[in-house]
N, C-alpha and C positions, 0 to 999 in steps of 0.2 A: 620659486620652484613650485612645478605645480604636483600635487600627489593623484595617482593614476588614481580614475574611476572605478568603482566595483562595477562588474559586469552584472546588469539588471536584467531577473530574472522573467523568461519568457515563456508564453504559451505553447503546450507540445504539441504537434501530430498526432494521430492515430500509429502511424507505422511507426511513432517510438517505440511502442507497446509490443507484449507477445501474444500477452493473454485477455480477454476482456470478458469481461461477465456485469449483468445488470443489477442494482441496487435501484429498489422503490423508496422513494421518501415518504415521509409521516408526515399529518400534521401537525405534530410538537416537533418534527425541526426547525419550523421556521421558529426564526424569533418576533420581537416588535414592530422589529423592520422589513417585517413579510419577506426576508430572505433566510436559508438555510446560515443556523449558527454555525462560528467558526470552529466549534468542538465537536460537531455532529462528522466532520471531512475527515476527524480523526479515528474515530470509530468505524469511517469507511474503508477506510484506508484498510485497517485489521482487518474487519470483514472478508474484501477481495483476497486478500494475501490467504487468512487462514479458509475459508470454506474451500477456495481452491486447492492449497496442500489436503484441506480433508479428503472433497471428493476424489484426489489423484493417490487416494490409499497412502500420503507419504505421511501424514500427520494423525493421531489417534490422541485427541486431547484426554480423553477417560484413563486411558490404561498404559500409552506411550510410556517408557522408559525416557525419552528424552522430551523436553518441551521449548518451543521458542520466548525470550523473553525479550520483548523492546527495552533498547538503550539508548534508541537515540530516535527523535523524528522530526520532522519538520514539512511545512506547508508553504506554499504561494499561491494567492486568489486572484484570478485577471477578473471573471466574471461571473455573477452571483445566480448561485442555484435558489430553488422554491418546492414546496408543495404545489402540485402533486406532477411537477416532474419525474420521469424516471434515469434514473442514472448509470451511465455508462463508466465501469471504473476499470482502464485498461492497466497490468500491469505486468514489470519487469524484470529478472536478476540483475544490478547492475555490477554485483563484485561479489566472486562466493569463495569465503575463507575458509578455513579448517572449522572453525566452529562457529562460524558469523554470516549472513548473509544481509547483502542492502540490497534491498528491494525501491524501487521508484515507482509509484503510482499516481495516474492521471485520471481526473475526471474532468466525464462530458458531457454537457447535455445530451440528453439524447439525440442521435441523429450527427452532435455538432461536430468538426472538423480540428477544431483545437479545444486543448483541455481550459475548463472553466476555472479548474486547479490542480497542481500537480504538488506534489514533494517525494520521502523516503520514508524508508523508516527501517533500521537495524535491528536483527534478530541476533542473539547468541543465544546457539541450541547449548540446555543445560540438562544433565542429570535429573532428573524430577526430584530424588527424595537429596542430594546432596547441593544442588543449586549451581554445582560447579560445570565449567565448562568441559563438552565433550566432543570429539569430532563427529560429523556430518554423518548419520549413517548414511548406507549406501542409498538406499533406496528414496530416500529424500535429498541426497547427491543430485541421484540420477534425473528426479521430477524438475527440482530448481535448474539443470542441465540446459532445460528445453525452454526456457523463459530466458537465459542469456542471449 
């Protein structure tokens, strides 16, 4: 008996995307192996999500009553970024809960047609001072709306 295969994960389009904004690399991302480390995709990831909710007034990291906290993430790397590429990080809502949002983000080279890397990464918007979960206000509803 044979046990079904995992479905192996593959490289995304552009038009998976809603949003996309550019991210410069440094050169202390690369590692020894003159490619972008595998922790630096992580920190991109945040980036794209939160400067975007900044600039769209829904997110106020200083003084916001509510704030996003990752619980969950994950990556998949087809092909390997560098200094001093610049980075195209397209991204997604792909399920928006009462207090939760997954978000899916892909990166590309510049220019390129499929992402170099994609994954997620789950947000539960909490209370700032009690930690506990609160629902979506509107207005950051309404922003993550437009990226489903």
């Amino acid at each position: 008996m044979n046990a079904a295969s995992p479905v192996r994960p593959q490289a995304r389009p552009r038009d998976h995307y809603r949003v996309f904004r550019p991210i410069g690399t440094r050169w202390m991302d690369n590692d020894v192996y003159g490619h972008v480390n595998n922790v630096v995709y992580y920190s991109w990831f945040d980036t794209a999500v939160n400067a975007w909710l900044i600039e769209q007034g829904a997110l106020d990291i200083h003084a916001g009553e509510v704030i996003g906290l990752v619980i969950e993430t994950q990556c998949n790397y087809f092909a390997p970024l560098a200094f001093p590429q610049t980075i195209e990080a397209g991204l997604r809502v792909a399920h928006l809960g009462s207090s939760s949002v997954r978000y899916e983000v892909g990166l590309f080279a510049q220019g390129e047609p499929l992402t170099a890397a994609c994954g997620h990464f789950i947000h539960v918007y909490v209370d700032r001072q009690t930690r506990r979960p609160v629902p979506l206000p509107p207005s950051l509803k309404t922003v993550l709306q437009t990226a489903l």
